[in-house]
C-alpha positions in Angstrom: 19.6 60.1 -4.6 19.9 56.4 -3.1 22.0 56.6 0.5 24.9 55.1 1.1 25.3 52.9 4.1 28.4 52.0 5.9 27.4 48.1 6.8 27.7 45.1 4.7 24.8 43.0 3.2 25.0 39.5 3.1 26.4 38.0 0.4 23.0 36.7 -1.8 21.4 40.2 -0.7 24.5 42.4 -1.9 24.0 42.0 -5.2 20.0 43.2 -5.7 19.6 45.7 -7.7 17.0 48.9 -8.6 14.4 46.7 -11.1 14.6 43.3 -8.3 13.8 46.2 -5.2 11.2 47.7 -7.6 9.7 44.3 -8.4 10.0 43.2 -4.8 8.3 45.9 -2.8 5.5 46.5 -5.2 4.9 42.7 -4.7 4.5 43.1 -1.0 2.6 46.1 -0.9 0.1 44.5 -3.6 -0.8 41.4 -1.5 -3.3 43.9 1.0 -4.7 44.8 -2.5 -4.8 41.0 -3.3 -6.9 40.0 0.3 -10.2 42.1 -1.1 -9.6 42.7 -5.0 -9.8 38.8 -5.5 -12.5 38.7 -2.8 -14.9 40.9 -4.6 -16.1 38.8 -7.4 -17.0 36.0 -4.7 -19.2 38.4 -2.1 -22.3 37.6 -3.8 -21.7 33.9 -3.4 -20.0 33.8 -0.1 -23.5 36.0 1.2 -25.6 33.2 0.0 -23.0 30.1 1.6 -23.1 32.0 4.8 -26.6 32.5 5.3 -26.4 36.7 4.7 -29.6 38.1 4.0 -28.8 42.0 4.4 -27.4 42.5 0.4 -25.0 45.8 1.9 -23.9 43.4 4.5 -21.1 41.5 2.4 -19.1 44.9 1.6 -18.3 44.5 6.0 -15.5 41.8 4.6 -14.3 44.5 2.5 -14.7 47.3 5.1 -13.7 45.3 8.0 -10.4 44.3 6.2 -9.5 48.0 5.4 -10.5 49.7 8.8 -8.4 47.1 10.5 -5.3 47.6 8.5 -5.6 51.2 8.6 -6.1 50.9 12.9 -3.3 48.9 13.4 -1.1 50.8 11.3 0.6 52.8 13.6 2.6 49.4 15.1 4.8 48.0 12.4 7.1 51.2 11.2 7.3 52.1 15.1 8.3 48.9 15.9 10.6 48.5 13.1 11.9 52.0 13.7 13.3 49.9 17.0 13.9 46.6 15.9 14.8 46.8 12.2 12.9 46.4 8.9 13.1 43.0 8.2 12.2 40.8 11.7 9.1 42.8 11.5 7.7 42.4 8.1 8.6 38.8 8.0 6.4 38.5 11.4 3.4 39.9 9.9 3.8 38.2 6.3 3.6 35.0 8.2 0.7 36.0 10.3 -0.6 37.1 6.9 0.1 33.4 5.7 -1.6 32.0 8.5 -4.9 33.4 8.7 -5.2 33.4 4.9 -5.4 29.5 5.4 -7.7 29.7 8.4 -10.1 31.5 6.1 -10.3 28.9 3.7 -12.4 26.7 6.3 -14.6 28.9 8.0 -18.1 27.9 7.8 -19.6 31.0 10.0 -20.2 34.6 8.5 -19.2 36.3 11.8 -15.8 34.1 12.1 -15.1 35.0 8.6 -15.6 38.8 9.6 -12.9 38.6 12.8 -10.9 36.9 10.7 -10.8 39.3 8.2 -10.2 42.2 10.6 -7.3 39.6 11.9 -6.2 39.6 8.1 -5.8 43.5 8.3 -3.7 43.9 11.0 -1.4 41.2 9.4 -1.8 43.6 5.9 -1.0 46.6 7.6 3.3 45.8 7.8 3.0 44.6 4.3 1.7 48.4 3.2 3.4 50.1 5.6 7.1 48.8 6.2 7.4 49.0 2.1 7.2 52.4 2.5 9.4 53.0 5.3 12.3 50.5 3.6 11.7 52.8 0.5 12.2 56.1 2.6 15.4 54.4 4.0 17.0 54.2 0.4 15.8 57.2 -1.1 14.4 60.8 -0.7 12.3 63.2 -2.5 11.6 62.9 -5.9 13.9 60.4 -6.3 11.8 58.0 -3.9 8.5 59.8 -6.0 10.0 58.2 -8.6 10.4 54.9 -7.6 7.2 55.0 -5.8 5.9 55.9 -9.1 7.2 52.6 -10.9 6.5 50.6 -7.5 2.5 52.2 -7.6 2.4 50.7 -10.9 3.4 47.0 -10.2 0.8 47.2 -7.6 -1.8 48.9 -9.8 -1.3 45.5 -11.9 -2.7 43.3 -8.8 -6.5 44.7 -9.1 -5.9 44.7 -12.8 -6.0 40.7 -12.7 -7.1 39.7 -9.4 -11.2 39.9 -10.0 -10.2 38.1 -12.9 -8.2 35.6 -11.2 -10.9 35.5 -8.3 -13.4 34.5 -10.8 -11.9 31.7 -12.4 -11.0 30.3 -9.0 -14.1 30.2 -7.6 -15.6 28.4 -11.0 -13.1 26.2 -10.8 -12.8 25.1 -6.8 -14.9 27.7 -5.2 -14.4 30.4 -3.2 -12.4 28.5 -0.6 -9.6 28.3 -2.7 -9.1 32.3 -3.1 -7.7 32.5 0.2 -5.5 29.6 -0.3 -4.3 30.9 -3.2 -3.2 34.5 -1.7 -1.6 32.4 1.0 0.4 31.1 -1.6 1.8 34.1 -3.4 2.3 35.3 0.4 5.4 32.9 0.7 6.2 33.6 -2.6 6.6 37.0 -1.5 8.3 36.2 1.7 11.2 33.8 0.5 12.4 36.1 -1.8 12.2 39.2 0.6 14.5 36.6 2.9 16.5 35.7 0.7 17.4 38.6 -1.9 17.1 42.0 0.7 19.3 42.9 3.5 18.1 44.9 6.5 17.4 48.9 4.8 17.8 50.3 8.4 21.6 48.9 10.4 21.6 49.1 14.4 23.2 52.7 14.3 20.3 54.5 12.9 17.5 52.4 15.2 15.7 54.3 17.8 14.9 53.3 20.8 11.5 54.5 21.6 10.2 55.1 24.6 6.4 55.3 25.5 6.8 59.1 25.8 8.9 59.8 23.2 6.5 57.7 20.8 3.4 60.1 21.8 5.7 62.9 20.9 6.5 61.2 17.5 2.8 60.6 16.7 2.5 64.4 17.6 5.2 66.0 15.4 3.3 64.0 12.6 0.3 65.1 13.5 1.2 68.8 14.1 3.4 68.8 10.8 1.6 71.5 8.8 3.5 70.9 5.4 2.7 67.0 5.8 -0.4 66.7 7.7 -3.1 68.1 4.9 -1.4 66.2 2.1 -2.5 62.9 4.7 -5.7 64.2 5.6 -6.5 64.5 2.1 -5.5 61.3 0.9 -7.4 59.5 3.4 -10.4 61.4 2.0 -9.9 60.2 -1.8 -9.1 57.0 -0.8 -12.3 57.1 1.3 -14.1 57.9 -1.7 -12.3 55.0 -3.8 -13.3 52.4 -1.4 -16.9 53.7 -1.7 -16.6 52.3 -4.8 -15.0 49.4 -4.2 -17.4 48.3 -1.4 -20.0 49.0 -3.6 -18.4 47.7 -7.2 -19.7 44.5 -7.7 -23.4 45.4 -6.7 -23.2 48.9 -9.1 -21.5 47.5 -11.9 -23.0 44.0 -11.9 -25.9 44.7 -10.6 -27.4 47.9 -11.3 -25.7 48.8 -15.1 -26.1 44.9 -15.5 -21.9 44.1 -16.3 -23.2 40.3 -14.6 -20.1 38.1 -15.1 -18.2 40.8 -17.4 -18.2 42.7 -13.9 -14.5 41.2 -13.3 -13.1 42.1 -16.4 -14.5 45.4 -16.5 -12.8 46.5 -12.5 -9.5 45.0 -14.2 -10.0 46.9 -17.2 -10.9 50.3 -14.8 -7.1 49.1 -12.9 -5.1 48.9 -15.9 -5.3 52.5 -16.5 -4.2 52.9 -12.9 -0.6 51.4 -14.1 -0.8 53.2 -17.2 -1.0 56.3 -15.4 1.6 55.6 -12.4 4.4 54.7 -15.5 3.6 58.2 -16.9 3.8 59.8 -13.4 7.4 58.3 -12.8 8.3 59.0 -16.3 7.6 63.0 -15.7 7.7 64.2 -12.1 11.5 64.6 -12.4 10.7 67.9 -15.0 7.7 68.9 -12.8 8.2 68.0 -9.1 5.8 66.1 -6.9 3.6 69.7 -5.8 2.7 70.4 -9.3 1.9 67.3 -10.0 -0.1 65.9 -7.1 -2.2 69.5 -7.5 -2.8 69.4 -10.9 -4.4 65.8 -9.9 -6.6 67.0 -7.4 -8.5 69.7 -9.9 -9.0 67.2 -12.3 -10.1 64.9 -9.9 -12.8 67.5 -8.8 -14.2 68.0 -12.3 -14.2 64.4 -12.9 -16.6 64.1 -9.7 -18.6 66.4 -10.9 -19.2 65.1 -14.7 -20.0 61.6 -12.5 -22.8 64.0 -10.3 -24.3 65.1 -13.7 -24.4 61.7 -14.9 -26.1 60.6 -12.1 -29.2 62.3 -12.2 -30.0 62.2 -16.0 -31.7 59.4 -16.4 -30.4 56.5 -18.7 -26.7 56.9 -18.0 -25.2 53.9 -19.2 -22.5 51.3 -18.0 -19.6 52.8 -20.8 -20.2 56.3 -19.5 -19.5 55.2 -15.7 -16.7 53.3 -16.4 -15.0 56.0 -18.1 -15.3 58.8 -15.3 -14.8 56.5 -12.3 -12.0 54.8 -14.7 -10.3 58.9 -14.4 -10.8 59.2 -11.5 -8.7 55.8 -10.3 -6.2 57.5 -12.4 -6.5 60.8 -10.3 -6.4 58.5 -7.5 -2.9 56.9 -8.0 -1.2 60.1 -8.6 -2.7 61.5 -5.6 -1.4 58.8 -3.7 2.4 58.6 -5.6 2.9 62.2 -5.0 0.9 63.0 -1.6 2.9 60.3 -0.1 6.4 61.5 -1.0 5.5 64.9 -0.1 4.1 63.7 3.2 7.1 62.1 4.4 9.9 64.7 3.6 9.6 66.1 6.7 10.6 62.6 8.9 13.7 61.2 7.4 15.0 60.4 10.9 11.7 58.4 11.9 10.6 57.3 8.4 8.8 53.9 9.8 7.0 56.0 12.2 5.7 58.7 10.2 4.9 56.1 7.7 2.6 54.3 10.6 1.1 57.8 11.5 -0.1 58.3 7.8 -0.9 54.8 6.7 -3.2 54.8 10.2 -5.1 57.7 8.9 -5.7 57.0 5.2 -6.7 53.6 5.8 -9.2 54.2 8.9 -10.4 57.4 7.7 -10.4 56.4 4.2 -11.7 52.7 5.1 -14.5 54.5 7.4 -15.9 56.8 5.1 -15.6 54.3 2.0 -17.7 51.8 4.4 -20.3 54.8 5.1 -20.3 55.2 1.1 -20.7 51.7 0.2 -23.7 51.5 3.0 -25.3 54.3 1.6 -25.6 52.7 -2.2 -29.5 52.8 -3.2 -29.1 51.2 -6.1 -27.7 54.1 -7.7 -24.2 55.8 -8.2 -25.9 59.0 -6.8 -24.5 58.4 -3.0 -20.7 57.9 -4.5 -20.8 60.4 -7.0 -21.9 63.2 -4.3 -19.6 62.0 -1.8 -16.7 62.2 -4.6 -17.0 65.7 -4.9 -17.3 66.1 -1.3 -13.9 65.0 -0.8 -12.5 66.0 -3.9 -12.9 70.2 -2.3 -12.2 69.0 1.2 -9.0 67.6 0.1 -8.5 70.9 -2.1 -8.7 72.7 1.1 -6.3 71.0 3.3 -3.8 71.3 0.6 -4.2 74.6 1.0 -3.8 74.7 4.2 -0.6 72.4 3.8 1.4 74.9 1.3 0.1 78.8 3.2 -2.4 79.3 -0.1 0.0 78.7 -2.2 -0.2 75.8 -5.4 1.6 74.7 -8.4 5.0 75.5 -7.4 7.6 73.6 -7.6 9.5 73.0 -4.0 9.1 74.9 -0.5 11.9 74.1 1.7 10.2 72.9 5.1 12.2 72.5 8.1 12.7 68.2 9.3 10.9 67.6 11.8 13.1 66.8 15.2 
């Protein structure tokens, strides 16, 4: 159910309705997908502009990117749990503007690299403050739901972005990439001016003290209901940006995709979008728990058909694609449903607990998907183990999250205060 709030919008924002918000968030939250999707088909000629001989040593602007978005996450839904919503994520869409232009003039692989982890502190409001402004306006499954629809719109980014990537780079070179993202940046940021009022009024800010912001951190931390469900995403994510990291040398390079390797990651996306629709079309009947669980097991078994694959010789490009293309889809319904779940507990300081879990999915996740793409041998043996790795931790701290119990369909946890 969408709150009610007793303030008044101003007069271009009052009218916005459910499909504009939709269209809006997933627009802002799919510009950190944008920084590195549209990257990737570029690494392999940005390694040999900037002088990088090591060939694992491009995935660092991936990995750099990520970790640095996921360590800085705990700052924008603190400080916006204080100052507001929007003042904030204007602040870091413009400083996510800004060094998106830099980029496009850096002649030095190392500058390029602190930029980049520059970039992901920038990208870290853009995931996290969508969340928190979603959390404001709804609850439960309702904000499941729309997260669902919102997952989808964003799913569409990395559907087209290696493509779009691609042709800019053959058209103006690489350069141009990061001008172009800087562009659909203010896009982005003139219509969230424009067309959204503030999600969180003066009345329900919190002044947070020092102290008091430890103690927030902790009753996320120590939250048993919430805390498995965001130890565990980090985990699959960490296994998806394995892949990532790795994409462009395993499916270019070692199954021999060449310049079809674009089209083929978009292709792998699409059914990402697919899959979020469905999600927000049925977790109404079935709830978020069954849902999100049911995900997990068949993201297990998909690991393990990939393990099989791996070591019998001749496994081909079609039969990769189609069991890391399931396991994206796992993936986003992990992530629809683990988040909603995860933030039940912290309706009173959603920006924070948003910060809290973004901060451990994306430097947990980022960290281990770095350690994944480093370990690629020019095989998919190192990802395909390491999926199934996290696919039973994960099971296990879900576990631990719901006393043993899966499958059902709502356990009333106690807020946290």
């Amino acid at each position: 159910m969408e709150k009610q709030v007793s303030f008044q919008y101003p007069s271009a924002a009052r009218n916005i309705g459910r499909p504009e918000f939709i269209a809006m968030m997933a627009m802002i939250q799919a510009l950190q997908a944008l920084a590195f999707t549209a990257l990737l088909p570029a690494l392999g000629i940005i390694a040999i502009d900037l002088q990088i001989t090591e060939p694992n040593q491009r995935q660092l602007l991936v990995s750099v990117f990520l970790i640095s978005s996921g360590l800085s996450a705990l700052l924008p839904g603190t400080i916006s749990d204080r100052f507001g919503r929007k003042p904030v994520l204007l602040s870091f869409m413009a400083m996510f503007i800004a060094i998106n232009c830099v980029s496009a003039f850096v002649r030095d692989f190392h500058v390029l690299l602190l930029l980049r982890g520059l970039l992901g502190v920038a990208s870290s409001g853009l995931t996290v403050l969508p969340l928190a402004i979603i959390r404001d306006r709804y609850d439960g499954v309702g904000m499941a739901k729309l997260q669902s629809i919102v997952a989808m719109l964003f799913m569409a980014v990395p559907t087209f972005a290696p493509g779009l990537g691609f042709v800019l780079m053959q058209l103006a070179g690489w350069r141009v990439i990061f001008l172009a993202i800087a562009a659909l940046a203010l896009v982005a940021m003139g219509w969230y001016f424009f067309r959204l009022e503030e999600t969180l009024p003066p009345e329900r800010r919190r002044v947070t003290h020092s102290r008091e912001l430890l103690g927030n951190v902790g009753v996320v931390l120590t939250n048993r209901a919430s805390i498995g469900y965001v130890i565990g995403m980090a985990l699959i994510f960490g296994g998806h940006f394995g892949f990532i990291n790795s994409s462009q040398q395993l499916l270019g390079e070692h199954f021999g995709a060449g310049s079809a390797y674009p089209m083929i990651l978009g292709a792998m996306a699409a059914t990402m979008a697919l899959v979020s629709l469905a999600n927000s079309a049925i977790v109404e009947r079935y709830g978020t728990r069954r849902i999100g669980h049911f995900a997990i097991f068949c993201h297990l078994a998909a690991s393990v058909g990939q393990l099989v694959l791996a070591y019998i010789p001749g496994e081909t490009l079609l039969q990769f694609v189609l069991l890391m293309s399931a396991n994206m889809c796992l993936l986003i319904m992990v992530f629809i449903n683990f988040t909603a779940i995860a933030l039940q507990p912290f309706g009173h300081f959603a920006g924070t607990a948003a910060s809290v879990q973004s901060f451990f999915r994306l430097v947990l996740g980022a960290g281990l998907g770095g350690l994944i793409g480093q370990a690629y041998d020019g095989t998919p043996q190192p990802l395909a183990q390491a999926l199934v790795v996290v696919g039973l931790l994960t099971l296990a701290l879900v576990l631990y999250s719901e006393h043993g119990r899966l499958f059902h369909r709502h356990v009333a946890h106690k807020a946290a205060t």
